[in-house]
Residue, then its C-alpha position, 0 to 999 in steps of 0.5 A: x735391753x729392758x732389763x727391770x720394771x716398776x709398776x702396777x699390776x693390771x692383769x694376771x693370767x698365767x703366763x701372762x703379766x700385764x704391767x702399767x709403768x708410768x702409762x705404757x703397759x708391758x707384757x711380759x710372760x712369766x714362770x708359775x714361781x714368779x705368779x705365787x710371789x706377786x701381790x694382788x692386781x693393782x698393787x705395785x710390784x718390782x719384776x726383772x726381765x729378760x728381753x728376747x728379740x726374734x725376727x717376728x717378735x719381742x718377747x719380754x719375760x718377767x721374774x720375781x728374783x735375779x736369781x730367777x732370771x739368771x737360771x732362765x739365762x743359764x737353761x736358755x745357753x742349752x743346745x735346744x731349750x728355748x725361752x719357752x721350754x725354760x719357762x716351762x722347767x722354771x714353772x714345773x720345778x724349784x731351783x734348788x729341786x732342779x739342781x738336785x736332779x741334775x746333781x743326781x742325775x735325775x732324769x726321770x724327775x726332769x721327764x715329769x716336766x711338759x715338753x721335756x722328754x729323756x733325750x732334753x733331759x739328759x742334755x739339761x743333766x749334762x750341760x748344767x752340772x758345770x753351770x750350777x756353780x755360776x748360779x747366785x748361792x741364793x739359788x744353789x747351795x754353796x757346794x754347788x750340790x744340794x740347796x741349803x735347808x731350814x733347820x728348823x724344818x722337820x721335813x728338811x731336817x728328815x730329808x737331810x738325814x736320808x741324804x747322810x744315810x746314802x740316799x739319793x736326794x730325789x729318793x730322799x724327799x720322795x720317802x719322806x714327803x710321802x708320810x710327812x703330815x702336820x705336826x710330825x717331828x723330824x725322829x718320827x719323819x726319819x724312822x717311818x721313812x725307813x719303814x716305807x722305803x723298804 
């Protein structure tokens, strides 16, 4: 298995990667998240990968971490996620968001994702909570629960507060992402939340 490549970029075109190693060009399909890491075409980049094989093709998918790649293996052991469905949920949410959502029971933030209707989204609920704990604490907090947050961060810090208040993550980031603005301490983030989520 094609597990890790060296190279040089020489095409980018969401999902599609092109990579020069050594003089073989390997094409590999990627999540949004991966593209926002890369450099610029031309430059040299290190991606890991996952290899499917199927009867009519060999699909190679490329992440910009391991721990990418481990919740892509994670989401694709669901009964009825498919690389391509959990390359679309890799693109369409953070790892940490996800793992909110699941924790929560969120399913509403999960059917907000192309493909990925109620019935998916209450099996990705149901066969990733026990899964979240195998995932790298890099992707997941320890507790297994809700991500680790930059203190230094008023929105985090605001979020956090909510949280401890008895809100529901979900509820919790959307009050305050909905008034946060440059410059705003995390005091003045937490009181006109309140005010909003009334």
């Amino acid at each position: 298995m094609i597990g890790y490549l060296r190279g040089k970029i020489i095409k980018k075109q969401p999902p599609l990667l092109l990579l020069d190693v050594q003089g073989v060009g390997y094409e590999l399909e990627a999540p949004m998240t991966t593209f926002y890491a890369l450099p610029e075409i031309n430059d040299d980049v290190e991606i890991y990968t996952h290899l499917v094989v199927r009867d009519d093709a060999h699909l190679l998918f490329g992440f910009a971490t391991e721990d990418e790649r481990h919740l892509f293996r994670t989401l694709i052991k669901v009964n009825g996620v498919g690389a391509k469905m959990a390359l679309t949920i890799l693109s369409g949410i953070e790892a940490d968001e996800f793992a909110i959502c699941v924790q929560a029971n969120d399913s509403a933030r999960l059917t907000k994702l192309p493909g990925v209707g109620k019935k998916t989204a209450e099996r990705l609920i149901v066969e990733m909570r026990d899964r979240l704990d195998d995932l790298p604490k890099g992707t997941v907090s320890q507790a297994g629960k809700i991500p680790a947050l930059d203190r230094d961060d008023p929105v985090n810090d605001a979020v956090s507060a909510l949280i401890g208040l008895g809100y529901k993550p979900p509820e919790a980031s959307k009050y305050v992402l909905a008034i946060a603005s440059e410059g705003m301490s995390s005091e003045e983030l937490i009181r006109e939340a309140l005010k909003n989520s009334v």
